[in-house]
NUMIVO-403608 format. One record per residue: residue in one letter; x, y, z of N, C-alpha, C in turn. Coordinates in steps of 0.1 Angstrom, whole numbers, padded with zeros to 4 digits, always signed. Example, Ala and Ser with C-alpha at 12.3 -4.5 7.8 and 13.67 -1.06 7.14 Angstrom:
A+0132-0057+0078+0123-0045+0078+0132-0033+0078S+0128-0022+0071+0137-0011+0071+0129+0000+0079
END
This chain:
X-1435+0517+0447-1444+0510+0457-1445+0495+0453X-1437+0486+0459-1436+0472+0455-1439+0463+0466X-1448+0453+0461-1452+0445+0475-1441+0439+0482X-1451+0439+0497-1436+0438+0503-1428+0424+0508X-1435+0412+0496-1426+0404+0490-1417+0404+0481X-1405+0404+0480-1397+0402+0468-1404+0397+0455X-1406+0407+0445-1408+0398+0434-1396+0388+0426X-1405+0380+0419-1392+0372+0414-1400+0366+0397X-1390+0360+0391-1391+0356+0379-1404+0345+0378X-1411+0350+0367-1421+0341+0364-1421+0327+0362X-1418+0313+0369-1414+0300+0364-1416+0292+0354X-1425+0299+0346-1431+0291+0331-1427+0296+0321X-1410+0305+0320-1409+0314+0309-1396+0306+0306X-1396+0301+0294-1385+0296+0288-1369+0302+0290X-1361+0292+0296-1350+0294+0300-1340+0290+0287X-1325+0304+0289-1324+0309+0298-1335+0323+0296X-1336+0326+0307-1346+0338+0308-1339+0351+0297X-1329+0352+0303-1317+0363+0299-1322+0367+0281X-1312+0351+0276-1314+0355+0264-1327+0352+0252X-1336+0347+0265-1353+0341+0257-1362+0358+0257X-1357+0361+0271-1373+0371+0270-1369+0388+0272X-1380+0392+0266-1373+0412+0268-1391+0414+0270X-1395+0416+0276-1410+0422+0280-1413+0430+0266X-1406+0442+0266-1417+0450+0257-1415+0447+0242X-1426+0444+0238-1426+0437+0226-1423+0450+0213X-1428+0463+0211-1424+0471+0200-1412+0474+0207X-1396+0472+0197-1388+0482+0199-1383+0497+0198X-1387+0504+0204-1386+0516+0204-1378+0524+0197X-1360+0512+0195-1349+0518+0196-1341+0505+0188X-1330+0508+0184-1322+0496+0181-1307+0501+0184X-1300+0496+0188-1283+0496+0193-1277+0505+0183X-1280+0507+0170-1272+0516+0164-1279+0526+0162X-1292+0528+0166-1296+0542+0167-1285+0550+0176X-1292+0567+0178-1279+0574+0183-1284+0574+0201X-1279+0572+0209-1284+0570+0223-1286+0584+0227X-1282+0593+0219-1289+0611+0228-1299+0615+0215X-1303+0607+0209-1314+0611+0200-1328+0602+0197X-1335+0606+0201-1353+0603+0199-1354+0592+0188X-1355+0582+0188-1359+0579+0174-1375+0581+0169X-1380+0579+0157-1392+0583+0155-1402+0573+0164X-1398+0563+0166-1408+0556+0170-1411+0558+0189X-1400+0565+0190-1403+0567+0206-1409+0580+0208X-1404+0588+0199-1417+0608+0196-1428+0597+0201X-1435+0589+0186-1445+0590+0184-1455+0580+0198X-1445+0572+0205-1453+0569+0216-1453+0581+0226X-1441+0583+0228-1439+0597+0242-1450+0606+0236X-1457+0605+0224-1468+0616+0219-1482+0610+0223X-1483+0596+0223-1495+0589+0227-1501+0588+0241X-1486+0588+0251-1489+0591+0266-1488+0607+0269X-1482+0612+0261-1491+0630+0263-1506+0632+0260X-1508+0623+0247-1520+0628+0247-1532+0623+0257X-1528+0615+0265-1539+0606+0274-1538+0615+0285X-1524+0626+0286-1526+0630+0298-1538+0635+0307X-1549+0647+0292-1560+0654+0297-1570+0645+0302X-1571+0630+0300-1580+0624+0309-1575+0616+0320X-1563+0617+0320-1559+0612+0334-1558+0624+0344X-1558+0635+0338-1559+0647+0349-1575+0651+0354X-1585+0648+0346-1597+0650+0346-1602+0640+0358X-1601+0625+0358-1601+0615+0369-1595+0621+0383X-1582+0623+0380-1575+0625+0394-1580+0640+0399X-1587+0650+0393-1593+0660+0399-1607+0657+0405X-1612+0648+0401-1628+0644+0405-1625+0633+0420X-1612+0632+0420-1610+0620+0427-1614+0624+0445X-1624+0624+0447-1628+0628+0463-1622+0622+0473X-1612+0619+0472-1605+0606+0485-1595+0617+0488X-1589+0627+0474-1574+0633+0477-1581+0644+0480X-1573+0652+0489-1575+0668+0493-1572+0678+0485X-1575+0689+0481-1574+0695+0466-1567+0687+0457X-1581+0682+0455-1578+0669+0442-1573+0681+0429X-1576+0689+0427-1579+0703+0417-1562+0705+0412X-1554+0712+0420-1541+0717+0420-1535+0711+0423X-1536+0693+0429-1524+0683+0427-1528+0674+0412X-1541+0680+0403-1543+0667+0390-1531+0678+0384X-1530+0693+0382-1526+0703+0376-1514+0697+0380X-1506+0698+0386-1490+0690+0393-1485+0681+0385X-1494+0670+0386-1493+0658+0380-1491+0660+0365X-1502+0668+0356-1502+0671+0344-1488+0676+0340X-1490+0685+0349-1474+0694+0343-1462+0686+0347X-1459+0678+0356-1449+0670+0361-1446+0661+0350X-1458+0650+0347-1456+0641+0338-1453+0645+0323X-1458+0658+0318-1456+0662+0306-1436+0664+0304X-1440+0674+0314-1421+0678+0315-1412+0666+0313X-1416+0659+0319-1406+0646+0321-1411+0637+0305X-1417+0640+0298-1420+0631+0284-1414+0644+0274X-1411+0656+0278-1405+0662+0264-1389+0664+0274X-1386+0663+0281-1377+0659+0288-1365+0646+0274X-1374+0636+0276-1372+0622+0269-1372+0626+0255X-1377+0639+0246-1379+0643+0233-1365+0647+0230X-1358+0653+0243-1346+0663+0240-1335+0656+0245X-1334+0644+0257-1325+0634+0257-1334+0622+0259X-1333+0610+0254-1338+0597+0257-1334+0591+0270X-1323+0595+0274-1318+0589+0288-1319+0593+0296X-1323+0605+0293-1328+0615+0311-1337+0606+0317X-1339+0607+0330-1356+0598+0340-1349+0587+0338X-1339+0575+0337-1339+0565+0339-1343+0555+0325X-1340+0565+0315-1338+0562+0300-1331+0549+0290X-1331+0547+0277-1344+0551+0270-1354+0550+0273X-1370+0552+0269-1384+0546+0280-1385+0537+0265X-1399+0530+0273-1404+0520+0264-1416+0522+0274X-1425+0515+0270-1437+0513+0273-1436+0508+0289X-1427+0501+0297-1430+0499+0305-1425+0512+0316X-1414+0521+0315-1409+0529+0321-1420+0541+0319X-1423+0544+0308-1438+0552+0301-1448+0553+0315X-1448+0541+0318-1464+0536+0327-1455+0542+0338X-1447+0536+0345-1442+0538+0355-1439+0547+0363X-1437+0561+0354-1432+0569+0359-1447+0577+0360X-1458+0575+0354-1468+0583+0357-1473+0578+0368X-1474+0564+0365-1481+0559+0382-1471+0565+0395X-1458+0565+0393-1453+0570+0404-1453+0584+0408X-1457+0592+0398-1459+0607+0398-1471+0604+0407X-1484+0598+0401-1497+0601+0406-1497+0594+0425X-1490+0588+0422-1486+0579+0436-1485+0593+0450X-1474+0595+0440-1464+0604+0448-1477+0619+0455X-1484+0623+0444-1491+0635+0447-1504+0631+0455X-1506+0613+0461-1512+0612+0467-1529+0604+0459X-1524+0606+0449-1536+0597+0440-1534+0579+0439X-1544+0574+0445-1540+0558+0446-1549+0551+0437X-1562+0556+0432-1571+0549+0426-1577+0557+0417X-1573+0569+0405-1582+0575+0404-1595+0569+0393X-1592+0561+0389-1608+0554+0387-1611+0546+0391X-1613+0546+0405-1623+0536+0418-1639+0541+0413X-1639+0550+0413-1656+0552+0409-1659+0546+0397X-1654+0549+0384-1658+0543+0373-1659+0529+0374X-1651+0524+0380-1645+0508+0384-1660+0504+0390X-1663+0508+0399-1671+0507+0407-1685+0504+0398X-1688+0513+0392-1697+0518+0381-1700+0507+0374X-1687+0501+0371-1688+0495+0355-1688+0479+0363X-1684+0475+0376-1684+0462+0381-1698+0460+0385X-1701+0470+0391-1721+0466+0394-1726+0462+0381X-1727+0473+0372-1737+0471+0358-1729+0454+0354X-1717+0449+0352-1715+0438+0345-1721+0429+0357X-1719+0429+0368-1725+0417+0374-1738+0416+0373X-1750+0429+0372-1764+0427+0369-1765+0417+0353X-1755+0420+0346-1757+0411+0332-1748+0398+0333X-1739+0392+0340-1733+0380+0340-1742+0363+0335X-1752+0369+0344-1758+0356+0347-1767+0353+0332X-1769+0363+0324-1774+0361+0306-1764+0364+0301X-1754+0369+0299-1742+0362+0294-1736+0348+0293X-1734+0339+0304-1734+0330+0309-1742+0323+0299X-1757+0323+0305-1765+0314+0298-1769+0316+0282X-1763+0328+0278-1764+0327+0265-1752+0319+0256X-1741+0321+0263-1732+0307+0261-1738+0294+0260X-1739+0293+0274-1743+0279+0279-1755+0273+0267X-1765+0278+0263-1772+0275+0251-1769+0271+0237X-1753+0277+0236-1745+0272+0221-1743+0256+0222X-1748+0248+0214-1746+0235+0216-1732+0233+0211X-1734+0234+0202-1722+0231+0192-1707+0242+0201X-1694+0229+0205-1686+0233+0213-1678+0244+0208X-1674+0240+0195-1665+0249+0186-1673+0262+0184X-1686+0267+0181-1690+0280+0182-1691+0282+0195X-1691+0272+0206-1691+0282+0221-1681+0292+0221X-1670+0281+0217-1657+0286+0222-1653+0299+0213X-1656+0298+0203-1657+0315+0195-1668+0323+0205X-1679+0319+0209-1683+0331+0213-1680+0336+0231X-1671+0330+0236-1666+0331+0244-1655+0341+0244X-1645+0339+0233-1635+0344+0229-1641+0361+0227X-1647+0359+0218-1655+0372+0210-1660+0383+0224X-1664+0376+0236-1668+0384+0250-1657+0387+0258X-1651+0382+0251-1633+0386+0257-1627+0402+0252X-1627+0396+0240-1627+0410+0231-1634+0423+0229X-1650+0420+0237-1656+0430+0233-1655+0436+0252X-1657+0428+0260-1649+0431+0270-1640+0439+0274X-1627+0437+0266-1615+0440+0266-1617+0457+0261X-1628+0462+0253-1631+0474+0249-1629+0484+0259X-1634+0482+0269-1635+0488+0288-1623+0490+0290X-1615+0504+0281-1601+0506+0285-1600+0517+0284X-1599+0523+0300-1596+0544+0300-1579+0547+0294X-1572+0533+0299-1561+0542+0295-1559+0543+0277X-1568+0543+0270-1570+0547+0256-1573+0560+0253X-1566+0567+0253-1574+0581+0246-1593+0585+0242X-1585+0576+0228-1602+0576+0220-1613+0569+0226X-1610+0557+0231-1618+0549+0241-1626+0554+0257X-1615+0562+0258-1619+0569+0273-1631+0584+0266X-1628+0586+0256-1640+0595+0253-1654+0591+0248X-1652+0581+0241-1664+0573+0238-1671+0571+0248X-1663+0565+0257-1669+0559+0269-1678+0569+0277X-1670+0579+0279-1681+0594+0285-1690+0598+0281X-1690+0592+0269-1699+0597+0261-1715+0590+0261X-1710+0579+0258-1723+0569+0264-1722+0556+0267X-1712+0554+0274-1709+0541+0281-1707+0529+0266X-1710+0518+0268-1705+0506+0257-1719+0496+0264X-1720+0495+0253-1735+0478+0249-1724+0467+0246X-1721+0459+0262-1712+0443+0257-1717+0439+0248X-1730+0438+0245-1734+0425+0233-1732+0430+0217X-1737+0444+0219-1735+0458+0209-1722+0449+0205X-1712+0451+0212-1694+0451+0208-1696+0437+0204X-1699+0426+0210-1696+0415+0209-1696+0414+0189X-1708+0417+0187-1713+0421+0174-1702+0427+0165X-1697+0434+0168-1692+0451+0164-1684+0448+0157X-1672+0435+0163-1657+0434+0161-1653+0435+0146X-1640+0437+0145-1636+0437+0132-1640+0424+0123X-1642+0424+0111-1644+0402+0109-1628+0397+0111X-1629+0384+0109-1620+0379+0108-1617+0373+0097X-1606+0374+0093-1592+0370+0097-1582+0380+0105X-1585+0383+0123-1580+0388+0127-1564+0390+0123X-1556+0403+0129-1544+0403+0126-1528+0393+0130X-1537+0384+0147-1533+0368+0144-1542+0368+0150X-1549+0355+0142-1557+0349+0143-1555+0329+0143X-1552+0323+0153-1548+0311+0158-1562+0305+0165X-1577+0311+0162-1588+0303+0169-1592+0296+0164X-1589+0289+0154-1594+0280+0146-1586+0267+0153X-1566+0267+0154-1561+0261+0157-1567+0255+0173X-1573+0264+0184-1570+0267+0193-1585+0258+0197X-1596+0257+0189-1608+0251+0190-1608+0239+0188X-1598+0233+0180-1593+0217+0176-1589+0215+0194X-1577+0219+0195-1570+0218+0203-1580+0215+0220X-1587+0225+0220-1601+0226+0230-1607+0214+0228X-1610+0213+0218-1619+0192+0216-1611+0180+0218X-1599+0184+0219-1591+0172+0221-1579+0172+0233X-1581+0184+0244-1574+0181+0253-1578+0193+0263X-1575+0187+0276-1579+0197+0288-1569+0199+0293X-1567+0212+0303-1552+0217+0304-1554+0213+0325X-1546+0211+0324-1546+0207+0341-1548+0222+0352X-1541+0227+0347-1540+0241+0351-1537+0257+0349X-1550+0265+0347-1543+0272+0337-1542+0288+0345X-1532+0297+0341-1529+0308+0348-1535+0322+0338X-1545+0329+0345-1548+0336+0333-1546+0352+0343X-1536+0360+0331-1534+0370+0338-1549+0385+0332X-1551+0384+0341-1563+0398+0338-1560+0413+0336X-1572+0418+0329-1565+0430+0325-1576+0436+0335X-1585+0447+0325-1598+0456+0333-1608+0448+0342X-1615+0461+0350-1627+0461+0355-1635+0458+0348X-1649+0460+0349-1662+0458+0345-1665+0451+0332X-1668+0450+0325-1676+0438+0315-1660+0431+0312X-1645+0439+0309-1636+0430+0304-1638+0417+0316X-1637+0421+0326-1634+0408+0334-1648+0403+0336X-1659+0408+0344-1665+0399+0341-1677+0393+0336X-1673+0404+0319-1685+0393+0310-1675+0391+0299X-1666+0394+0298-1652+0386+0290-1646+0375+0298X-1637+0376+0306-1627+0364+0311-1638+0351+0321X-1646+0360+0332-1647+0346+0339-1663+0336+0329X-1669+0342+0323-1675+0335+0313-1665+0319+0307X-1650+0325+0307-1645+0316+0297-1634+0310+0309X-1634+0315+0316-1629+0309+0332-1637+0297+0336X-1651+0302+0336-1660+0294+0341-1664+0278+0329X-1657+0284+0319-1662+0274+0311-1644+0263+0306X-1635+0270+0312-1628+0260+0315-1623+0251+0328X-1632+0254+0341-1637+0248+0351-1645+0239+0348X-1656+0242+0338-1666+0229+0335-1655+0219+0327X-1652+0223+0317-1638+0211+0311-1628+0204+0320X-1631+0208+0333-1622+0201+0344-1610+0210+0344X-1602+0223+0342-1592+0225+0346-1592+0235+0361X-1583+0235+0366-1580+0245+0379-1580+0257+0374X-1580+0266+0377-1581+0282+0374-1577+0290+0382X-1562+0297+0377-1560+0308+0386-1560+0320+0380X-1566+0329+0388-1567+0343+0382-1557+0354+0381X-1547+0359+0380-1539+0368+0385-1541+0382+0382X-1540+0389+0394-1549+0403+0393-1536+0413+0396X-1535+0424+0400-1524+0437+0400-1527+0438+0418X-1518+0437+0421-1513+0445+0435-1519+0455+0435X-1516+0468+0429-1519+0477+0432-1530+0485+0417X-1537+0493+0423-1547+0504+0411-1536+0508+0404X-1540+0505+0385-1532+0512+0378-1544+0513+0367X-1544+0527+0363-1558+0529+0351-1571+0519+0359X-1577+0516+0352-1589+0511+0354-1588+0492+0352X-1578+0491+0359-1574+0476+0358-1580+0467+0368X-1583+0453+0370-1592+0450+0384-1582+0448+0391X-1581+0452+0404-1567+0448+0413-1572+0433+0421X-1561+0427+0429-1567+0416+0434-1577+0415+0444X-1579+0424+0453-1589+0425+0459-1602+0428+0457X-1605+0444+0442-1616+0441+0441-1623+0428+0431X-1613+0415+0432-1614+0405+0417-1619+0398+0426X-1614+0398+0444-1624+0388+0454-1634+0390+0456X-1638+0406+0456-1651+0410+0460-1664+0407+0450X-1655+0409+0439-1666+0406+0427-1671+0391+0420X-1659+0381+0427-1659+0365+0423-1674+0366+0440X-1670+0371+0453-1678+0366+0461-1693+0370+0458X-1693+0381+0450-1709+0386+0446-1716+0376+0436X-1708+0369+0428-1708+0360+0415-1716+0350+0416X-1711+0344+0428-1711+0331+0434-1726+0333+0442X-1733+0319+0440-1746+0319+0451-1740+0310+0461X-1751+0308+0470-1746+0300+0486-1738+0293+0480X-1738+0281+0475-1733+0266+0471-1714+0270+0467X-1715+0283+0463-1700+0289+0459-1701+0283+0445X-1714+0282+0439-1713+0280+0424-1716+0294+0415X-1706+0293+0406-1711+0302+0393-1724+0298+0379X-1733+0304+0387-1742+0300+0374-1745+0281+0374X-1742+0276+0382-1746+0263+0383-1732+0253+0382X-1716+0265+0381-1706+0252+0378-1699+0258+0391X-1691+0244+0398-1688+0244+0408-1676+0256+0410X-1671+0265+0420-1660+0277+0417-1649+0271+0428X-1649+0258+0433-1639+0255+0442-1622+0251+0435X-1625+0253+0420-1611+0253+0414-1610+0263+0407X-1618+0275+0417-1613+0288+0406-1603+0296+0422X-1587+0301+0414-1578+0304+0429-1583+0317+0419X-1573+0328+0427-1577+0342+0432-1560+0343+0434X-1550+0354+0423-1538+0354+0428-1532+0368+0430X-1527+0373+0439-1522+0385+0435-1506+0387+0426X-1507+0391+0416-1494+0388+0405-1485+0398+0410X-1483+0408+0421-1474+0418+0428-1473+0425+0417X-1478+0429+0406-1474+0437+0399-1482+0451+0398X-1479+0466+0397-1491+0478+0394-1489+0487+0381X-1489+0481+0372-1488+0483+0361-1500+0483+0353X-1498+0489+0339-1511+0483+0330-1500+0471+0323X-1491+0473+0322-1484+0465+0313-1476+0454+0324X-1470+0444+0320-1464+0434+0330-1445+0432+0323X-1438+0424+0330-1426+0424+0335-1425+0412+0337X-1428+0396+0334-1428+0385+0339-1415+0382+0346X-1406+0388+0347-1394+0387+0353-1397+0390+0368X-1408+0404+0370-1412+0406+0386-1425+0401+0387X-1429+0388+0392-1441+0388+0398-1442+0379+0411X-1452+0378+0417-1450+0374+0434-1449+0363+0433X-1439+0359+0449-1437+0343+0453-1450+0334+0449X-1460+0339+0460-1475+0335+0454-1480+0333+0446X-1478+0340+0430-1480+0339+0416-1473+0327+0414X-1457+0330+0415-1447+0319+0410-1452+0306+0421X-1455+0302+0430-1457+0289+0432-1468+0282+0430X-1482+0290+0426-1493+0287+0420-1491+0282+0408X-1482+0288+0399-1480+0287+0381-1469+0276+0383X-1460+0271+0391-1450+0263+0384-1457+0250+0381X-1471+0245+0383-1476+0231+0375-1485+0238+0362X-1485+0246+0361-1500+0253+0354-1493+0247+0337X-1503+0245+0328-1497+0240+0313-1506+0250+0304X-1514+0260+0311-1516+0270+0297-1518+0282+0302X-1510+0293+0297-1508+0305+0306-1515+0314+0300X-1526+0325+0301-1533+0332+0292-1527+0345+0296X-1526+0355+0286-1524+0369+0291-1532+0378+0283X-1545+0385+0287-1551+0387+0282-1552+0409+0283X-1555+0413+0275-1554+0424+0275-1543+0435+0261X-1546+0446+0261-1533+0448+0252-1523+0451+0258X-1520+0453+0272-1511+0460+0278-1502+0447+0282X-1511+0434+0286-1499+0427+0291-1500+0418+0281X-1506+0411+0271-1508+0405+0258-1504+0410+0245X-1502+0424+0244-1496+0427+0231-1484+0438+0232X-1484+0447+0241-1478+0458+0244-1462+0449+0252X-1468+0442+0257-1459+0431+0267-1460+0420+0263X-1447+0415+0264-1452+0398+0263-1458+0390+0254X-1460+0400+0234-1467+0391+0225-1460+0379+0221X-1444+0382+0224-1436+0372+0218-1428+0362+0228X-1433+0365+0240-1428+0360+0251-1424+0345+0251X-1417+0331+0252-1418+0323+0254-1421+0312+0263X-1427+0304+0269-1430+0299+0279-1432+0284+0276X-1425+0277+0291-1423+0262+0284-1439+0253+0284X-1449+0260+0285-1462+0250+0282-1471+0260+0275X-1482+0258+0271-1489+0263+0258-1492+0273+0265X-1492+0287+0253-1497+0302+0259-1507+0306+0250X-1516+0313+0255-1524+0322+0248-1525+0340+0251X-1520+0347+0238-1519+0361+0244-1534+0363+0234X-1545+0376+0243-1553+0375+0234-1556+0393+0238X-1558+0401+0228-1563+0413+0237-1568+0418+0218X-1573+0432+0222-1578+0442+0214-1567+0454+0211X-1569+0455+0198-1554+0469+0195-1559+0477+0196X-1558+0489+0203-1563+0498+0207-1555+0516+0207X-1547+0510+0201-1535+0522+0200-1531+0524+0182X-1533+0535+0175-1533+0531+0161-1517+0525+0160X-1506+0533+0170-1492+0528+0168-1488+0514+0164X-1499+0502+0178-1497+0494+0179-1504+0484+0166X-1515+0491+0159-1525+0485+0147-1510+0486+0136X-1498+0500+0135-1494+0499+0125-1483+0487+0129X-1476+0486+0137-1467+0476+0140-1470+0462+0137X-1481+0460+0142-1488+0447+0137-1493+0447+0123X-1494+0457+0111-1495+0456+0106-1513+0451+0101X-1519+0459+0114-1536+0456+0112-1542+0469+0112X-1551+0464+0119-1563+0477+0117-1567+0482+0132X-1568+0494+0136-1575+0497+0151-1587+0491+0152X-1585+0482+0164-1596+0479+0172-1596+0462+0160X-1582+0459+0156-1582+0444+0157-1579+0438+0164X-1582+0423+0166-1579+0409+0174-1569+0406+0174X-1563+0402+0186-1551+0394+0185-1555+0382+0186X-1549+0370+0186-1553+0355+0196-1541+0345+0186X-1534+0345+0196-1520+0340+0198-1519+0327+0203X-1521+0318+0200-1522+0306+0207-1507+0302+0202X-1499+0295+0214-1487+0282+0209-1486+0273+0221X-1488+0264+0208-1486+0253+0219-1470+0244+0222X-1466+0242+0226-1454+0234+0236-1459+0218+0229X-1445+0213+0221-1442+0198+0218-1442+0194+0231X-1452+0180+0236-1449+0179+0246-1438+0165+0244
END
């Protein structure tokens, strides 16, 4: 299901594209592994999206939009499992080897297929009310940090605890049932730092001594990630004078904000004047990135995205699906920041950190 513009290559990704960029950042596989045998590192993810199965089947049964929601989640279960021990016994079967992006893919098109389009619209729903009742003390509890350099930490830090608001986690999606998440609680919570990259030190200099003309920030979740994490720090690079475009998902994948519900929730944000909290929102855009993934592909994203980004000079990609899972090592010819939360032990061991460490990846471009 692909919008029904052509997607096309992301214009800010260092050329040539071919031999600069590969999306999925852990290799699953290397060329002299054996191509009809599993390597350990692809078990042990093809074991990570099995185990998420039982709560993506629990969603898509509650899901009241589909007609025996009940014995098409059971379908889905059993469909997607088959086709992941499928990939145990040959790697190339389904459109093989997988990696994290073909992983996503093939579930969303399962669930597609059996007629599930959104199965967490409710939660979504849930979690975007409660964060807009708290935006506006969030906000001002920023706004009260005098001192710029600790703003800008504690903006980052609402990013992160934000970023927590992730079903397609296993462990996280049970927590969460369990008794929801306290933003401020998390804000607190984080691992200390010296995150596992940790570039905010760099990144706060850099903030005092230059403004970015235009910056492209790709979004991950619903409710507190987006907006008592990102537009907090959206909003406060509007006050520093830059343009701001948001880039949201085409289509529902997990609990991600799609571009539509990111209008509905910027139009609740905003009072008459179309200000956020007192700063002007007439250079905040709204983009749809064509993509329905948790994870991203900068190779496919919409005409609309790519002609909004070809002036932009700082590209954010924020989440672990499109910031660490995707795209940690990506290149791009003006300054990037990938910033998300590890949330997968796989991904804590690869990086060589801890679950539920920081990323924040700043590079900047010689100009």
């Amino acid at each position: 299901m692909e919008s029904a513009s052509e997607l096309v290559e992301f214009p800010l990704l260092s050329t040539p594209i071919d031999s600069h960029y590969r999306a999925s950042t852990i290799p699953y596989r290397f060329p002299s592994d054996n191509p009809r045998k599993p390597t350990p590192t692809e078990i042990s993810w093809i074991d990570l999206f099995l185990n998420s199965i039982p709560s993506f089947k629990k969603r898509a049964e509650s899901d009241t939009s589909v007609s025996d929601a009940a014995n098409k989640a059971e379908k889905f279960a059993q469909r997607y499992a088959d086709i992941l021990e499928d990939f145990k016994k040959d790697p190339e079967s389904h459109g093989g080897p997988p990696d994290c992006i073909l992983l996503c893919r093939l579930r969303e098109l399962i669930l597609r297929e059996l007629g599930f389009i959104d199965i967490f619209k409710k939660v979504k729903d849930e979690e975007n009310e409660k964060a807009i009742s708290l935006f506006e003390n969030v906000v001002r509890v920023n706004d009260a940090i005098e001192d710029e350099g600790k703003r800008i930490e504690n903006l980052v830090r609402g990013i992160f605890a934000g970023n927590i608001f992730d079903l397609g986690s296993a462990q996280l999606a049970e927590v969460f049932s369990k008794d929801g998440m306290s933003f401020l609680a998390s804000c607190q919570n984080l691992v200390p730092r010296p995150w596992v990259i940790d570039d905010l030190d760099t990144f706060k200099v850099k903030w005092s001594k230059k403004s970015w003309k235009k910056v492209i920030i790709f979004v991950d979740n619903s409710g507190a990630d987006i907006i008592l994490g990102i537009l907090p720090f959206a909003r406060e690079l509007l006050r520093h004078g830059s343009q701001v475009v948001l880039a949201a998902n085409d289509l529902p994948s997990i609990n991600d904000v799609t571009y539509s519900e990111l209008v509905e929730i910027i139009s609740k944000l905003k009072d008459e004047e179309g200000n956020l909290v007192g700063v002007s929102s007439s250079n905040l855009l709204i983009a749809n990135s064509g993509n329905d993934l948790p994870v991203i592909d900068l190779t496919r994203v919409s005409q609309e995205l790519a002609y909004l980004a070809s002036d932009a000079d700082l590209v954010v990609l924020e989440g672990m699906g499109r910031g660490i899972e995707t795209n940690l090592y990506a290149q791009f010819k003006c300054d990037s920041l990938k910033i998300g939360m590890v949330k997968h032990p796989e991904v804590a061991q690869f990086l060589g950190g801890r679950l539920y460490d920081c990323v924040f990846k700043y590079n900047e471009v010689s100009s």
